[in-house]
N, C-alpha and C positions, 0 to 999 in steps of 0.2 A: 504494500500500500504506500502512495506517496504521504511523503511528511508534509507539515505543514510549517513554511519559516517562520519564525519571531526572531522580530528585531527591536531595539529598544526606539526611545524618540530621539530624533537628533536635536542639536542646538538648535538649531532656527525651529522645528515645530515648539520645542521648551519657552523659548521667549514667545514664541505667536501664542499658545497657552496662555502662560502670566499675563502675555498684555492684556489680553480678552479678559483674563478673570481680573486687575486692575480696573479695565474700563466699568463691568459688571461693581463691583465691590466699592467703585467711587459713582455709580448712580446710586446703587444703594442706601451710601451713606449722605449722598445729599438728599433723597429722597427722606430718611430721620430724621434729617438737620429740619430740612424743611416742615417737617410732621410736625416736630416739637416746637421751632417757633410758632406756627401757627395756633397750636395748641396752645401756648403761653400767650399769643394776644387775645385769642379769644376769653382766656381764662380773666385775663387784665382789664377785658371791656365787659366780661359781663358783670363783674365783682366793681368797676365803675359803675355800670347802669343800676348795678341796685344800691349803690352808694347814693347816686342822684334821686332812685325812686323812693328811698327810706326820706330823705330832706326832703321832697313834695309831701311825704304822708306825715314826718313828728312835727316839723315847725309849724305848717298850717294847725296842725291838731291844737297846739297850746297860744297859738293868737287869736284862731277863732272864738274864744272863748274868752277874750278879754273884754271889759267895760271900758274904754279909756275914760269914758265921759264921769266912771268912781274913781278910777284912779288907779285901776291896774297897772298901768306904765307907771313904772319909775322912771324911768330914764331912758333915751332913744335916741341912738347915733347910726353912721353909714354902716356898721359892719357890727352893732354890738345893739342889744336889748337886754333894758331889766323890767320884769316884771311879776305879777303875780301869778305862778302855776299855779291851777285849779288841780287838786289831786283825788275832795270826799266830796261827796252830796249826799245830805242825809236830812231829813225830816225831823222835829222837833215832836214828840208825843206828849210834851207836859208844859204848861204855860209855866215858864220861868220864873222864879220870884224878883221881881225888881221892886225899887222905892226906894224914898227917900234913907230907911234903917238899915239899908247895905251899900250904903257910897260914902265914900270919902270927899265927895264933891257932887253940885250936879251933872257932872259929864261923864264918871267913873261909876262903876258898880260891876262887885267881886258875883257874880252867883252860879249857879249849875242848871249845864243845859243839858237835860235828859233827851237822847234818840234810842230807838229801838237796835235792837243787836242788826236787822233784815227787816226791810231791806235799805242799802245802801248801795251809793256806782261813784267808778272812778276809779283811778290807778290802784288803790290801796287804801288801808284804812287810817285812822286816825294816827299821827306821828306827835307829842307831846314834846318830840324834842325841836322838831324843825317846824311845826306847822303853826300859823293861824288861822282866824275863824272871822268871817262874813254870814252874821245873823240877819235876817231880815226881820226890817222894821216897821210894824202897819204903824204904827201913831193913832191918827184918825182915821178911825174906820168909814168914816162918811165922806172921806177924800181921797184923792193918790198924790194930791200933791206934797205931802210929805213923807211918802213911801220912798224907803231906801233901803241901806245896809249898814248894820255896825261894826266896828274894828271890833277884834277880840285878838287877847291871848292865852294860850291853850295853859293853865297851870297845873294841870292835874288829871285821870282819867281813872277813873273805878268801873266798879259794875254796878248795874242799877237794873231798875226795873219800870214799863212804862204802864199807867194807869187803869186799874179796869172802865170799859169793858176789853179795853186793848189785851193789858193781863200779859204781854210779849220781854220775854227778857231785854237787857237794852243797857245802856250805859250812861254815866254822869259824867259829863264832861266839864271841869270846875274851868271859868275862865272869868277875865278879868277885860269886860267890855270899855271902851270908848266912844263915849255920845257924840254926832257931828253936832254942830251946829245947826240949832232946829228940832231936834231929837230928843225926846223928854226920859226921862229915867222915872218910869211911872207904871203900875200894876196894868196889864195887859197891851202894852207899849208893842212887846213881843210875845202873839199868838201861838198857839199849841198849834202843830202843822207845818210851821214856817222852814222856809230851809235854810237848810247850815251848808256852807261852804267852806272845806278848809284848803288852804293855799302855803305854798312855800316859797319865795322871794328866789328867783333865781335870775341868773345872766346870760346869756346865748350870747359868743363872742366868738368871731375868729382867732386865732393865734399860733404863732408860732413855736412847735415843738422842740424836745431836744434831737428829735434825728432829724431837725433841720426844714420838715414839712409842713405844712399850715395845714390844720383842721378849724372846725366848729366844736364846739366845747358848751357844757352846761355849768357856771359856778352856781353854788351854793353851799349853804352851811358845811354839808361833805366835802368843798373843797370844789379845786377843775378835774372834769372828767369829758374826754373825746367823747362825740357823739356818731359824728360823721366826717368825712376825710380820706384818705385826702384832700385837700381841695387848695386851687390855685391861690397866690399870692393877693390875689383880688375877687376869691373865688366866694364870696359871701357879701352882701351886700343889701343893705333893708332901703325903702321909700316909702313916705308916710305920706294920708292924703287925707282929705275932710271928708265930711259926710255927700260934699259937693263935689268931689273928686281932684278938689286943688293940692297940690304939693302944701303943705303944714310941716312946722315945725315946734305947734303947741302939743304935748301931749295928750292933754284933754281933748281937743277936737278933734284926733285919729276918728276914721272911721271906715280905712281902709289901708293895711300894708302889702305892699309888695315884696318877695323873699326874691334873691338872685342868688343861685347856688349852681357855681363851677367846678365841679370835681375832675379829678384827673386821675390816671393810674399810678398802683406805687410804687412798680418796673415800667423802665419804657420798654415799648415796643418797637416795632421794625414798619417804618412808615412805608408810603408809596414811593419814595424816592431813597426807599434802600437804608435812609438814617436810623437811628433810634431816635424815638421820641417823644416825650407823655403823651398819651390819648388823652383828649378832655370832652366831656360831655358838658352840659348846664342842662337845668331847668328854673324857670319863672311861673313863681305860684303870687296871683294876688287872692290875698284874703280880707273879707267883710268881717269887721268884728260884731259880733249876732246879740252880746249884752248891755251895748250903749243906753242912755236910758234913753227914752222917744220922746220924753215930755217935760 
């Protein structure tokens, strides 16, 4: 039977080999390169996008709910707000003891505002360390024109109980109110029913961190704390306007803010023109503040 030859491969087929497997093994590996960057911006834009869409959904949520016309502003600049966070909402089940036998003054008086344990809404419950309290105030019942709210602050919190036929477990809330101007410290002044609102004084500011990046930040009693971020150098920016849509710069007249929030990525990415370089989104929320008073 004839044999069959074997030969090995010569030099030239050994390089034409390599080269091919070279050409093969350097698409491959641009082919990862490229997998992985693209994976990495998309990861960068969609971790942007919901950076921007969280700034549309928390800032509107805590301006819409301010009074400017009581006094919720404190203070309001291009890139920083103080105001009052609305946190409880809760209903008042026992008419309050007020008069003249628990003040130190006409305009003070120490007493307990009993609410039910449920129901109540709002971030969370009662805070004794950080919170105060917006009691609502009939006066005269046969008017609104002196319907309002009183300052309060919170000294104390037990457990309590609200009245039959309610009969609902509930708590005491011992505070130490502030009459405005006009506001009488007088037996049924403040009605059983009436709502409490407790609030915490905070700041929504830009600022510049230590790894060098600019976020939006919450101060308060806790101290600063990121909220959202990164965001550009000019990436937060507030505008105030009146009930009539004029640019204002009184706090009381707000009755309409503008939020401008520019967020960017916290890797840059690989642009259209081959550079690296932060993706930036924005969104523009204007918000109506909904507790001004009408009248």
């Amino acid at each position: 039977m004839p044999r069959l030859a074997c030969r090995g491969l010569t030099l030239i087929e050994l390089l034409v080999a390599l080269a091919l497997l070279g050409i093969i093994m350097t698409g491959l590996y641009r082919t990862l390169v490229t997998n992985q960057r693209i994976h990495q911006a998309q990861t960068q834009r969609i971790d942007l996008q919901q950076n921007v869409r969280a700034a549309g959904t928390i800032l509107p949520a805590e301006l819409r709910e301010l009074a400017a016309t009581g006094g919720d502003i404190g203070a309001m600049g291009q890139d920083s707000i103080r105001l009052r966070a609305m946190r409880t909402l809760a209903f008042l089940c026992r008419m309050p003891p007020l008069g003249p036998g628990l003040t130190a003054g006409p305009t003070v008086a120490t007493t307990i505002l009993t609410v039910p344990t449920q129901p109540w809404y709002g971030l969370r419950d009662f805070d004794a360390a950080h919170d105060s309290l917006l009691v609502y105030y009939e006066g005269d019942e046969t008017t609104r024109s002196d319907d309002g709210w009183v300052l309060g602050r919170i000294t104390g919190i037990a457990s309590g109980s609200c009245p039959v036929p309610d009969a609902r477990s509930g708590r005491e809330v011992a505070v130490r109110l502030q009459f405005a101007a006009g506001q009488l410290n007088r037996p049924g002044a403040i009605p059983s029913g009436a709502p409490l609102r407790a609030f915490e004084t905070v700041t929504y500011v830009r600022y510049r961190a230590s790894d060098g990046r600019h976020y939006i930040g919450q101060r308060s009693l806790g101290g600063l704390q990121p909220i959202l971020g990164p965001v550009t150098a000019n990436g937060f920016a507030l505008r105030y306007y009146d009930a009539a849509g004029n640019p204002t710069t009184d706090r009381f007249q707000v009755g309409e803010i503008e939020v401008v929030v520019r967020g960017q990525t916290v890797q840059p990415v690989r642009g259209a023109g081959g550079s690296l370089v932060h993706s930036v989104d924005s969104v523009v929320t204007r918000v109506g503040l909904r507790n001004n008073r009408r009248w």
